[in-house]
ZAVEX-661809 format. One line per field, with one value per atom (N, C-alpha, C, CB): residue number from 1; x, y, z; residue in one letter; chain; atom name. Coordinates in steps of 0.05 Angstrom, whole numbers, always signed. Each point is the difference from the previous one (the first is absolute). Glycine has a CB too. Layout:
BEGIN
palo <- [NUM, ...]
xx <- [X, ...]
yy <- [Y, ...]
zz <- [Z, ...]
marmi <- [A, ...]
guke <- [A, ...]
torba <- [CA, ...]
This chain:
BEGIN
palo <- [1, 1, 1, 1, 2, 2, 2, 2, 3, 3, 3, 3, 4, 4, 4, 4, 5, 5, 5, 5, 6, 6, 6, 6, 7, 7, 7, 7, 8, 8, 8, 8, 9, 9, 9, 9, 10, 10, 10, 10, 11, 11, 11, 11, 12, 12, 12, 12, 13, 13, 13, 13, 14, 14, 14, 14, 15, 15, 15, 15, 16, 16, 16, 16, 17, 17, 17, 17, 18, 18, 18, 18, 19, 19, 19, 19, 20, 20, 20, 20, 21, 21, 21, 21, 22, 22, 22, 22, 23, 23, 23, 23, 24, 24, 24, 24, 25, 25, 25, 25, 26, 26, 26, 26, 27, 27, 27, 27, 28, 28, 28, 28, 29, 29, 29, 29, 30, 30, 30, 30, 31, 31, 31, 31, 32, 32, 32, 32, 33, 33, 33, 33, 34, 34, 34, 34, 35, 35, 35, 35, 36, 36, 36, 36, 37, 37, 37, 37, 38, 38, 38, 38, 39, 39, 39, 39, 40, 40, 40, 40, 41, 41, 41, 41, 42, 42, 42, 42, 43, 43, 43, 43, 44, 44, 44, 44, 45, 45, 45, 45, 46, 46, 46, 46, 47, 47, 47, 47, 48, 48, 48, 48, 49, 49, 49, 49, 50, 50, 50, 50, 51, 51, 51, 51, 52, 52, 52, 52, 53, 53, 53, 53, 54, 54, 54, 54, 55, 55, 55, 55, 56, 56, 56, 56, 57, 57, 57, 57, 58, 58, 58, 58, 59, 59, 59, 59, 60, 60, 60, 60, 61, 61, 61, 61, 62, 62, 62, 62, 63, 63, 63, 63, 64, 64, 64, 64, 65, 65, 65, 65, 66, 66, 66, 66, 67, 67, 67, 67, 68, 68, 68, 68, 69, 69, 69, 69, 70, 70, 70, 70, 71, 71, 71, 71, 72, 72, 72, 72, 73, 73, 73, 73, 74, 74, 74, 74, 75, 75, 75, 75, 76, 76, 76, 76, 77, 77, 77, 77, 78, 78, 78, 78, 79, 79, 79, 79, 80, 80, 80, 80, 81, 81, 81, 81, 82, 82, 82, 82, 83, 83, 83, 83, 84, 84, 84, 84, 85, 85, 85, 85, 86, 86, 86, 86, 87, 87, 87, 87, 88, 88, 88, 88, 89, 89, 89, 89, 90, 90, 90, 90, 91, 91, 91, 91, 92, 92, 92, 92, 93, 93, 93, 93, 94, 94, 94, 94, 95, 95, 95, 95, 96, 96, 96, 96, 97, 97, 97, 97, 98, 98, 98, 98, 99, 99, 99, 99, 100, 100, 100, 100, 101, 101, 101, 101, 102, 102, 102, 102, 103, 103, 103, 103, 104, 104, 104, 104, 105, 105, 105, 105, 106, 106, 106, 106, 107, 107, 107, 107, 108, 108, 108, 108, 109, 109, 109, 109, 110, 110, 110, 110, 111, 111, 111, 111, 112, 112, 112, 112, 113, 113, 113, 113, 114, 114, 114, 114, 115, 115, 115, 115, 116, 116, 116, 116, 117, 117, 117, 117, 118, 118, 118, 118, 119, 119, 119, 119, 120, 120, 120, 120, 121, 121, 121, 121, 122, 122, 122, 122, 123, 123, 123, 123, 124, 124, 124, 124, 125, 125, 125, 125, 126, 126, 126, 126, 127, 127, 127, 127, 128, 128, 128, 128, 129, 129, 129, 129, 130, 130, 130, 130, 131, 131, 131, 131, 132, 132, 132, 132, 133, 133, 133, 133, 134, 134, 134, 134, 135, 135, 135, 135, 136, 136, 136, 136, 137, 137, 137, 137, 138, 138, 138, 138, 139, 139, 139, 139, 140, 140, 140, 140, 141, 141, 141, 141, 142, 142, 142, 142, 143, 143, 143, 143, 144, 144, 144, 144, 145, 145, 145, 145, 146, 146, 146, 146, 147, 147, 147, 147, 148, 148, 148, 148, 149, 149, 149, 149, 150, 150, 150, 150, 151, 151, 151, 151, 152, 152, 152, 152, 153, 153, 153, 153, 154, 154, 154, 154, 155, 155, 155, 155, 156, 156, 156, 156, 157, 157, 157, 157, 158, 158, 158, 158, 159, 159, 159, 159, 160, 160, 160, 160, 161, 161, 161, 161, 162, 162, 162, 162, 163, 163, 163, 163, 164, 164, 164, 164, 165, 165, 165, 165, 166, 166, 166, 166]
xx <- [-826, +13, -7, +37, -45, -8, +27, -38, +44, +23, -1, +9, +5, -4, +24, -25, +7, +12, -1, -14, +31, +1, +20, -18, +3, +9, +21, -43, +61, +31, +4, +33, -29, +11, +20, -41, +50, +25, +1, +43, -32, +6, +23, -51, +57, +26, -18, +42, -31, -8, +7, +23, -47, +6, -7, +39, -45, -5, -22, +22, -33, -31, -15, +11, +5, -11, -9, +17, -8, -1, -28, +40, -64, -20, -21, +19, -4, -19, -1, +6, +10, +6, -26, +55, -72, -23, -26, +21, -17, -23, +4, -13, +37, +9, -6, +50, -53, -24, +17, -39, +64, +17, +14, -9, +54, +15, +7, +3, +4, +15, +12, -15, +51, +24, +8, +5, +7, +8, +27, -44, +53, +36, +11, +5, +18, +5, +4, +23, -27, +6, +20, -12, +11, +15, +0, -9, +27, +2, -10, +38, -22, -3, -30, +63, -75, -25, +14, -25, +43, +6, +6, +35, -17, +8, -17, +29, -51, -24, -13, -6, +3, -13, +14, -22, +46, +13, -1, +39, -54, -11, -10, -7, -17, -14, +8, -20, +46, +7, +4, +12, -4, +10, -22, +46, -64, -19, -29, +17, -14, -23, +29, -40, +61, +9, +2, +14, -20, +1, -27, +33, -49, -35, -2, -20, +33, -15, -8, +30, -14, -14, -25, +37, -50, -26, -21, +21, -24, -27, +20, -40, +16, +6, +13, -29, +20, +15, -7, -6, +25, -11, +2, +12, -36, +2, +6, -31, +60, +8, -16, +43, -56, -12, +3, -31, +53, +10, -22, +32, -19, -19, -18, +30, -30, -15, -19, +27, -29, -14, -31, +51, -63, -15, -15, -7, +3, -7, -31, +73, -90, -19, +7, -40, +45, +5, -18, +17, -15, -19, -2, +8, -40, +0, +19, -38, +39, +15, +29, -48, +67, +28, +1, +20, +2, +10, +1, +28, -31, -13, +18, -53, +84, +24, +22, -7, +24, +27, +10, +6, +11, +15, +22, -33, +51, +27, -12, +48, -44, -10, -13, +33, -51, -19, -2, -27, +31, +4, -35, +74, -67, -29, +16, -41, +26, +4, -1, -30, +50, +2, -27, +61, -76, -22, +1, -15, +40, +4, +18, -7, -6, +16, +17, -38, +45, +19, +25, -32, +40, +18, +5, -9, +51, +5, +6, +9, -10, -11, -31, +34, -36, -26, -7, -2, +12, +1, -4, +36, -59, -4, +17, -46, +65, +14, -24, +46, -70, -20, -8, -18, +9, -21, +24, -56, +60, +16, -7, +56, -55, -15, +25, -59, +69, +19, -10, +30, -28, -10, +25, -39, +34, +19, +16, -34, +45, +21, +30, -43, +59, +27, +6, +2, -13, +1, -6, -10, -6, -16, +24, -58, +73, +19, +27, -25, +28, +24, -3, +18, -40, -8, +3, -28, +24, -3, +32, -43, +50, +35, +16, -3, -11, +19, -5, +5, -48, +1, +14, -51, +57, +20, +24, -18, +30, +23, +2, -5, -23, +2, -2, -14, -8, +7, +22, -37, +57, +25, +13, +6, -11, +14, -16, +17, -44, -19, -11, -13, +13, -7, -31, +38, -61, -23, -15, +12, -25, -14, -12, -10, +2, -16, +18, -30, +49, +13, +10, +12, +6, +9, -24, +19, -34, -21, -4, -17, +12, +7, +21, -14, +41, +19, -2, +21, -31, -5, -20, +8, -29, -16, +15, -41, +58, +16, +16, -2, +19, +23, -13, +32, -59, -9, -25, +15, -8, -28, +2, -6, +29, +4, -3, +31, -33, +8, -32, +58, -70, -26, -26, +28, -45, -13, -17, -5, +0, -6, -22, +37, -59, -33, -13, -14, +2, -8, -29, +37, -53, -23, -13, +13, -13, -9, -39, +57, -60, -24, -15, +14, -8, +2, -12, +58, -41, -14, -9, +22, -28, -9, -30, +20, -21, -16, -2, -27, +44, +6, +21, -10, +21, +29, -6, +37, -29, +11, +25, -50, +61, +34, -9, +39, -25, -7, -20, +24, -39, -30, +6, -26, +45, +5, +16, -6, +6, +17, -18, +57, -72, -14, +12, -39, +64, +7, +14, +5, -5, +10, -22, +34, -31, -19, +4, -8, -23, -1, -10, -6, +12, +0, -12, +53, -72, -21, +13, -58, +60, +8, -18, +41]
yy <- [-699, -25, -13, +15, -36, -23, -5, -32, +34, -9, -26, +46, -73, -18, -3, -13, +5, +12, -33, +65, -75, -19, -1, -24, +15, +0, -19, +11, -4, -23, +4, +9, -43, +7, -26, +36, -29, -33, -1, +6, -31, -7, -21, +8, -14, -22, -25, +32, -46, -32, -1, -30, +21, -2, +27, -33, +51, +27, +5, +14, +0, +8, +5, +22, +0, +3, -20, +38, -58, -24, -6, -22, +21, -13, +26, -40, +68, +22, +6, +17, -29, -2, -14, -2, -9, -19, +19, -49, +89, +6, +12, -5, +12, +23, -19, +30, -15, -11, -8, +30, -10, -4, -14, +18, -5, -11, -3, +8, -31, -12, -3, -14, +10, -9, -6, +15, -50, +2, -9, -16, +28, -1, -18, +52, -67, -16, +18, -35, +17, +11, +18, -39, +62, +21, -3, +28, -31, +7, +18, -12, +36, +35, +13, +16, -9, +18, +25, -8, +16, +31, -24, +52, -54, -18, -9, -13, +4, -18, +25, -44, +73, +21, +7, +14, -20, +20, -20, +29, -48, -20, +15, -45, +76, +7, +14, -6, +13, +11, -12, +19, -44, -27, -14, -11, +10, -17, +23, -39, +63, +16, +0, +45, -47, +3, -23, +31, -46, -32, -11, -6, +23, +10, +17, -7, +30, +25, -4, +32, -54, -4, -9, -2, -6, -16, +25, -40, +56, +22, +32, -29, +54, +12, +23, -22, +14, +3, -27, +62, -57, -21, +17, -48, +43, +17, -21, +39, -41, -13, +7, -1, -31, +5, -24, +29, -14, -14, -28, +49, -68, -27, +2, -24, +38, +4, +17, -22, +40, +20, -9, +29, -2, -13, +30, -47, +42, +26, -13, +21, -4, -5, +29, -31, +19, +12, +26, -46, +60, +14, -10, +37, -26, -5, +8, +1, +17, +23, +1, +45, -49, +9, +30, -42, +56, +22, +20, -27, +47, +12, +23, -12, -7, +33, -17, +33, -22, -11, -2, +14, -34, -13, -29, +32, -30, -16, -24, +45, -26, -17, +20, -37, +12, +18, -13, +15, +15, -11, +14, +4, -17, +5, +11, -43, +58, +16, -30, +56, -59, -22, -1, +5, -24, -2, -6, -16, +4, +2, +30, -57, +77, +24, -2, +28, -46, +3, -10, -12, +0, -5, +30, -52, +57, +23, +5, +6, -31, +0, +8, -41, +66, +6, -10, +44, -60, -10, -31, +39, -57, -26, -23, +21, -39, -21, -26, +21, -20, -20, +2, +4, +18, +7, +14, +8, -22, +32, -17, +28, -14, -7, +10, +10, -26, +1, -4, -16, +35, -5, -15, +44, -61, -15, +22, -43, +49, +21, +7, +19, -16, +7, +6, +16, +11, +12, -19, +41, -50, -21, -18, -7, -12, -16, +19, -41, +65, +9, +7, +9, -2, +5, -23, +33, -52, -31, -6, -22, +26, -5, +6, -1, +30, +13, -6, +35, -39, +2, -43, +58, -63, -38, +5, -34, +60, +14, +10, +16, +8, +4, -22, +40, -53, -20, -17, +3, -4, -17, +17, -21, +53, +21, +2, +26, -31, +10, -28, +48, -53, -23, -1, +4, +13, +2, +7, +8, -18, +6, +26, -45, +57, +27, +19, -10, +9, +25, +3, +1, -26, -12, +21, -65, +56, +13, +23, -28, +46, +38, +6, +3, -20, +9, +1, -13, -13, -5, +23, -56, +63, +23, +20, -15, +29, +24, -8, +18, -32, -1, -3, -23, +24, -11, +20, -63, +79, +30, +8, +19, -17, +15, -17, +29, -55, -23, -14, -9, +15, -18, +14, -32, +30, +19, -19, +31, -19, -7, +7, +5, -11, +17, -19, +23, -3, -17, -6, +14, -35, -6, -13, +2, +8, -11, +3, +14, +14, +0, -20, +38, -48, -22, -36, +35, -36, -17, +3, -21, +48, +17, -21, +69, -83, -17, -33, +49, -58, -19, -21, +36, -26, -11, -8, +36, -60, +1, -20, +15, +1, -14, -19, +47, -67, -32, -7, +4, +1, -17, -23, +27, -46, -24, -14, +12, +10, -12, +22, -21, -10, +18, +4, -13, +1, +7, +28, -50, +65, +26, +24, -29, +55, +14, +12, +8, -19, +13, +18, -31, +50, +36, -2, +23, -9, +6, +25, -11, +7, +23, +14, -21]
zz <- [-1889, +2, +27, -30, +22, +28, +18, -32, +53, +13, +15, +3, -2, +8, +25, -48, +77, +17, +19, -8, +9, +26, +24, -34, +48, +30, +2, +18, +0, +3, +31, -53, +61, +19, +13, +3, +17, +1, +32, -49, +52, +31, -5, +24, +7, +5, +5, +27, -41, +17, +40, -59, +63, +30, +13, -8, -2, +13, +13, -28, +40, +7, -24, +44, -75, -14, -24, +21, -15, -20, -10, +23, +4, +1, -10, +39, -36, -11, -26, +37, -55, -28, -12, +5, +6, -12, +0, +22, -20, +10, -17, +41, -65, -29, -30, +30, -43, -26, -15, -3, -9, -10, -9, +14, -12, +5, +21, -31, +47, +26, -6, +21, -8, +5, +19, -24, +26, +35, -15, +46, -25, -3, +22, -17, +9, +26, +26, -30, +53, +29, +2, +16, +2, +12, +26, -31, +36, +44, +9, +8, -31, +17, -12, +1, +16, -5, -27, +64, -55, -20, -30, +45, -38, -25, -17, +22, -16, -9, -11, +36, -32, -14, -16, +28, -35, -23, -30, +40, -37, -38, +0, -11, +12, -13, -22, +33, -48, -7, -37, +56, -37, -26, -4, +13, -2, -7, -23, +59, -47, -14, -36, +61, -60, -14, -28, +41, -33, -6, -12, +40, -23, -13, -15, +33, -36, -12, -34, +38, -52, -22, -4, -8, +23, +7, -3, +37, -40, +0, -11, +56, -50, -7, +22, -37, +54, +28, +30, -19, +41, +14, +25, -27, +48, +19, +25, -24, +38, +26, +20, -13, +21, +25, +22, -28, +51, +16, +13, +6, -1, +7, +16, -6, +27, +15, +13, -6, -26, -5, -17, +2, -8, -14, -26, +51, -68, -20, -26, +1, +0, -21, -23, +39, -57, -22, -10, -8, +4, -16, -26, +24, -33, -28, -21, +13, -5, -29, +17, -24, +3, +5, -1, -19, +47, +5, -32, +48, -37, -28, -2, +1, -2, +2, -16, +59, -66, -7, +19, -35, +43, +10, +1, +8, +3, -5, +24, -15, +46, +19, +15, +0, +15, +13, +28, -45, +60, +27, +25, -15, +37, +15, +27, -22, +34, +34, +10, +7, +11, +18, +28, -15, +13, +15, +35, -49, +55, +22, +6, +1, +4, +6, +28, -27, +40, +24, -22, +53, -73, -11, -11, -6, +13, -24, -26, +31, -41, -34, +0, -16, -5, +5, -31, +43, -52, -30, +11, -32, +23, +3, -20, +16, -1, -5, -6, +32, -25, +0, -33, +57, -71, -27, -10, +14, -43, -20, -28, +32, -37, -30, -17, +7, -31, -20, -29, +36, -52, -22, -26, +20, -30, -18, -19, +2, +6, -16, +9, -10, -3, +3, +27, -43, +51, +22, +22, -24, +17, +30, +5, -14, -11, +6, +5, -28, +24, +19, +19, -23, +39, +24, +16, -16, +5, +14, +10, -37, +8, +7, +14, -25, +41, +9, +34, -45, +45, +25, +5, +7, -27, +12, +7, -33, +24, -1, +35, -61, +65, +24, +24, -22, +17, +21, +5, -5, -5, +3, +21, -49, +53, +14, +26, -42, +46, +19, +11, -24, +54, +15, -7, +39, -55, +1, -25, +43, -56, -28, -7, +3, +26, +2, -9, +39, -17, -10, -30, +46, -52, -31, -13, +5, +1, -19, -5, +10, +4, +13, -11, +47, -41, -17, -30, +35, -48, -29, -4, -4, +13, -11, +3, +8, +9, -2, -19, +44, -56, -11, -33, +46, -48, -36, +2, -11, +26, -14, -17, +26, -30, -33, -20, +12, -15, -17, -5, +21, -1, +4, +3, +22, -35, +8, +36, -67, +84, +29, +1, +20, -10, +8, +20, -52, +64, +17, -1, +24, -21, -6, +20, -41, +67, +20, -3, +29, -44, -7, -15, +4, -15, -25, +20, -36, +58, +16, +27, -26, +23, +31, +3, -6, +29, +15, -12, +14, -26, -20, +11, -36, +61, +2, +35, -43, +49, +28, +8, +10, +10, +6, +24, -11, +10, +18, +2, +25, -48, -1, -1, -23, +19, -4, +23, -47, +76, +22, +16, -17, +32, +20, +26, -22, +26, +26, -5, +19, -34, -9, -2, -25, +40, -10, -31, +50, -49, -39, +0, -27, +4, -2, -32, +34, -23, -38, -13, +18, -42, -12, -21, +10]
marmi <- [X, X, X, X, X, X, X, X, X, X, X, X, X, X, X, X, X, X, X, X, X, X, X, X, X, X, X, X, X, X, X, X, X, X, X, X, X, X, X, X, X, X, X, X, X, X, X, X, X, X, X, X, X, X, X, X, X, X, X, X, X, X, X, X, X, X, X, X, X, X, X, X, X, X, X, X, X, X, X, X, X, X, X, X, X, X, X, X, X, X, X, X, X, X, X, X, X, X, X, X, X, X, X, X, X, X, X, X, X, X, X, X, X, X, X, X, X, X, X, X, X, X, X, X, X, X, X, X, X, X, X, X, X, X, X, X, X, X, X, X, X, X, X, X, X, X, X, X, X, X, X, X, X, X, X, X, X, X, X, X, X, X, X, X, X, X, X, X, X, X, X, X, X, X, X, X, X, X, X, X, X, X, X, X, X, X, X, X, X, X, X, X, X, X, X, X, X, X, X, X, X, X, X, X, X, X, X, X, X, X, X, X, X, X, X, X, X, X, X, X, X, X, X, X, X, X, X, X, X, X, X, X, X, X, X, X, X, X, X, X, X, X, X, X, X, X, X, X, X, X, X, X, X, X, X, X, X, X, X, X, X, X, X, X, X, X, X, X, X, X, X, X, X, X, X, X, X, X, X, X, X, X, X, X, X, X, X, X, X, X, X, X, X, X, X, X, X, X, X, X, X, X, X, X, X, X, X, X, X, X, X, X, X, X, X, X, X, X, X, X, X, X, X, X, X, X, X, X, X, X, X, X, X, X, X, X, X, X, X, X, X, X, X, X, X, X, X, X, X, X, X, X, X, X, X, X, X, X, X, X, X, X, X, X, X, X, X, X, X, X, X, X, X, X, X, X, X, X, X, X, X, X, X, X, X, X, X, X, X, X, X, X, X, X, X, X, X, X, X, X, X, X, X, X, X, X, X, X, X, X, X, X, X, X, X, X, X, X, X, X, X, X, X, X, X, X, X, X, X, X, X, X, X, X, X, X, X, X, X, X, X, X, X, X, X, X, X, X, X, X, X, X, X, X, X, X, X, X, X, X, X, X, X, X, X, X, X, X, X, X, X, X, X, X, X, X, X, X, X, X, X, X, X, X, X, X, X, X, X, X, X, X, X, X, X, X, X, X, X, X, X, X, X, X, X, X, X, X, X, X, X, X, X, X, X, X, X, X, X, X, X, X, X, X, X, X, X, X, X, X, X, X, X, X, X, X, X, X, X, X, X, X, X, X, X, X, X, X, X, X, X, X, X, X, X, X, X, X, X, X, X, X, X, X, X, X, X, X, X, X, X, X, X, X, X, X, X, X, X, X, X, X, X, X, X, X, X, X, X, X, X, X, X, X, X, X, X, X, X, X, X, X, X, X, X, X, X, X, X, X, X, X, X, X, X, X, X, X, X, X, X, X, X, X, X, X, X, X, X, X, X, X, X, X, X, X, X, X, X, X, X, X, X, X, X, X, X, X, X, X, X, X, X, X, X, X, X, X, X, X, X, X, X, X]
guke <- [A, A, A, A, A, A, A, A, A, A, A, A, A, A, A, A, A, A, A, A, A, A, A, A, A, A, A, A, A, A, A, A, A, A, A, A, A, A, A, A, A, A, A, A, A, A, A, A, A, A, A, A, A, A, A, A, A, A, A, A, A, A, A, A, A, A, A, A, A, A, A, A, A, A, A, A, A, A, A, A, A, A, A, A, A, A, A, A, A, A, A, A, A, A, A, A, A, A, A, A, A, A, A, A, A, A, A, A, A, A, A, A, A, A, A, A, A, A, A, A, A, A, A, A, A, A, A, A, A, A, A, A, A, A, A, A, A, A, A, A, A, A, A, A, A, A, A, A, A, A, A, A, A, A, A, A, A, A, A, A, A, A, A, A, A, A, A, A, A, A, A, A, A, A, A, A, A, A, A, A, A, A, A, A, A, A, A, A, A, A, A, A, A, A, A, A, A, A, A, A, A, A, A, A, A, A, A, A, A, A, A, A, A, A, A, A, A, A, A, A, A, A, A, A, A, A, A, A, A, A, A, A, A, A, A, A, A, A, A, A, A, A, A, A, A, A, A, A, A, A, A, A, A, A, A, A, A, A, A, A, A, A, A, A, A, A, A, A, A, A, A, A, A, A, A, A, A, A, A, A, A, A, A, A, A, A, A, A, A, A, A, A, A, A, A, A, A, A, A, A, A, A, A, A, A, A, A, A, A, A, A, A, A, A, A, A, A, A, A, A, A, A, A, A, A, A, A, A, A, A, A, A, A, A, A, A, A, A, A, A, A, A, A, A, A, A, A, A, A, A, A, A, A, A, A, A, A, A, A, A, A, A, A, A, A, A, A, A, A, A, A, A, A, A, A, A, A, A, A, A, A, A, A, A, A, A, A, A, A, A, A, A, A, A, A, A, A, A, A, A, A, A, A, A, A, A, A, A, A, A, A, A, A, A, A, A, A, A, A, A, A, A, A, A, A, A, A, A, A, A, A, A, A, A, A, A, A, A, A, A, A, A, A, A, A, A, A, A, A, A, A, A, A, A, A, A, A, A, A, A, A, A, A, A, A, A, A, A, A, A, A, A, A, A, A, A, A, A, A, A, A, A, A, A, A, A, A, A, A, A, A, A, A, A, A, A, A, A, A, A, A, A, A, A, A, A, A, A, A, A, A, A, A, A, A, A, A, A, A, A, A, A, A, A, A, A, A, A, A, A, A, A, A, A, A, A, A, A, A, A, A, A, A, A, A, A, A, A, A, A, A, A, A, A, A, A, A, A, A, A, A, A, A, A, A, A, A, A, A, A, A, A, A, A, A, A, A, A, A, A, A, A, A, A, A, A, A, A, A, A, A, A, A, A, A, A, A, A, A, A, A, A, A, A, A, A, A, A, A, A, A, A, A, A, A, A, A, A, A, A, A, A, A, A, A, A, A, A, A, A, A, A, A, A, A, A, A, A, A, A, A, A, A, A, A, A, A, A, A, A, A, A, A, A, A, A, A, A, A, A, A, A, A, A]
torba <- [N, CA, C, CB, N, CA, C, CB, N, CA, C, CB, N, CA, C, CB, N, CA, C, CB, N, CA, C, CB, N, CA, C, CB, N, CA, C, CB, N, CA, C, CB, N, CA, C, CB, N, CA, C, CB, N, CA, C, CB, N, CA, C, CB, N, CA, C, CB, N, CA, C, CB, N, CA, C, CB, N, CA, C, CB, N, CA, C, CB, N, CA, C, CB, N, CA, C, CB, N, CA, C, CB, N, CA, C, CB, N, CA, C, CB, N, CA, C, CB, N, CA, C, CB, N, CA, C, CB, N, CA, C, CB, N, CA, C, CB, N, CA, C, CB, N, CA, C, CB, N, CA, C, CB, N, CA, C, CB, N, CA, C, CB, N, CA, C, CB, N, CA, C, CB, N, CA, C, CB, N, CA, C, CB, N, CA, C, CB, N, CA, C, CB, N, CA, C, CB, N, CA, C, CB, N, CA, C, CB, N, CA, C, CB, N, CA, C, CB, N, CA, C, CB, N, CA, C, CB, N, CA, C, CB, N, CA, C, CB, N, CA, C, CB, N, CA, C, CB, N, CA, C, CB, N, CA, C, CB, N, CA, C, CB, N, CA, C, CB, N, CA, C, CB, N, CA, C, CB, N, CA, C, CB, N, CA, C, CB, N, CA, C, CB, N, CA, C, CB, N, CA, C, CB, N, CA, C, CB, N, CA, C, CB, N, CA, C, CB, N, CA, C, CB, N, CA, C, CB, N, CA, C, CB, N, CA, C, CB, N, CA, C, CB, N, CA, C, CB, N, CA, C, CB, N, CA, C, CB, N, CA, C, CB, N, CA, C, CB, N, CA, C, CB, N, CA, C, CB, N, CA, C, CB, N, CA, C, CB, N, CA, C, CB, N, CA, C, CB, N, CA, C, CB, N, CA, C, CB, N, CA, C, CB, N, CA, C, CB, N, CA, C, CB, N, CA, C, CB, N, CA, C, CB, N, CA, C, CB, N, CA, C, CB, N, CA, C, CB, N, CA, C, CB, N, CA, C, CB, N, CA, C, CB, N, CA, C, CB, N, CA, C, CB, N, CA, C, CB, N, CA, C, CB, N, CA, C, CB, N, CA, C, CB, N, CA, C, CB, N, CA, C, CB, N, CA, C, CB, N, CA, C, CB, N, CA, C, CB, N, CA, C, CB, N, CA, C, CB, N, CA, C, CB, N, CA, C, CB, N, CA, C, CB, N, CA, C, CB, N, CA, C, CB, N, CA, C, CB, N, CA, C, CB, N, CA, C, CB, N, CA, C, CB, N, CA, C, CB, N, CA, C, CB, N, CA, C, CB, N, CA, C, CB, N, CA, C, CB, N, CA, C, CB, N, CA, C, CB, N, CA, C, CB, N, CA, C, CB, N, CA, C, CB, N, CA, C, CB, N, CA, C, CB, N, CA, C, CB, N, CA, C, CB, N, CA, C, CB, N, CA, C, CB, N, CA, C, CB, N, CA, C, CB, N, CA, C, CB, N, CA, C, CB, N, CA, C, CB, N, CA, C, CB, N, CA, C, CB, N, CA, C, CB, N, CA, C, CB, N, CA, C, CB, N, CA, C, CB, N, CA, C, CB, N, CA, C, CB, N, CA, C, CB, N, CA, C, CB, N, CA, C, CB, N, CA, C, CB, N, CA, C, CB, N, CA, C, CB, N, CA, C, CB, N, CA, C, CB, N, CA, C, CB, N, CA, C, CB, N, CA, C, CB, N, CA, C, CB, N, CA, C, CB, N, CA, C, CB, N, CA, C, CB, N, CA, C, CB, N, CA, C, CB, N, CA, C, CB, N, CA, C, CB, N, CA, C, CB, N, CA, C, CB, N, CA, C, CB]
């Protein structure tokens, strides 16, 4: 089976990331203005959710990142699929930038829960760490960092930021 896989990604009106949304093939979403930087990261949750009927999975890739697809979709079962976080000075060693969700049950309770966690957590990352601990059993989790090993880089789309190849 062919897997049909597109890229999603969103920003705030008015943000830095607004103007990096014009460099993803995809789906784009700009959401009205946010004041707070944290605040403004936690749509990823509602917005990949709001998409996921659109393909057969969709893989989130933060605005100001950047990812070339492989040919062939990941060649495992999976619910969601997560990547080694590329900037290793961060202690999420699980990347908030790339996660790939495949259109299925599981994917939309995973979603739910991590809109759930962020209402509790000032920060989307962690929300997230928590949502993967709390739905191991429920979801199947894998990680497929192999899958876009040299494919991916974080702030390619903000050069006053150092960008990290993955």
């Amino acid at each position: 089976m062919i897997m049909k896989i597109l890229q999603i990604t969103a920003a705030t009106k008015n943000s830095c990331y607004e103007h990096c949304m014009q460099f993803h093939p995809d789906i784009k979403v700009l959401r009205p203005e946010i004041d707070d930087w944290a605040t403004g990261t936690k749509i990823k949750p509602g917005v990949i959710l709001e998409h996921l009927h659109m393909a057969d999975a969709l893989l989130w890739v933060d605005a100001d990142c950047s990812v070339e697809l492989p040919e062939t979709a990941p060649n495992m079962d999976f619910d969601i699929g997560v990547f080694d976080n590329i900037i290793t000075r961060h202690k999420n060693k699980i990347s908030a930038a790339f996660i790939l969700f495949r259109n299925n049950e599981n994917a939309r309770h995973f979603l739910k829960k991590w809109q759930q966690n962020n209402l509790k957590r000032r920060l989307d990352h962690p929300a997230l760490i928590a949502t993967i601990n709390q739905t191991q059993e429920t979801c199947k989790i894998v990680n497929l960092s192999d899958w876009l090993k040299g494919r991916c880089i974080v702030n390619a789309h903000l050069p006053n930021r150092t960008q990290a190849a993955g």
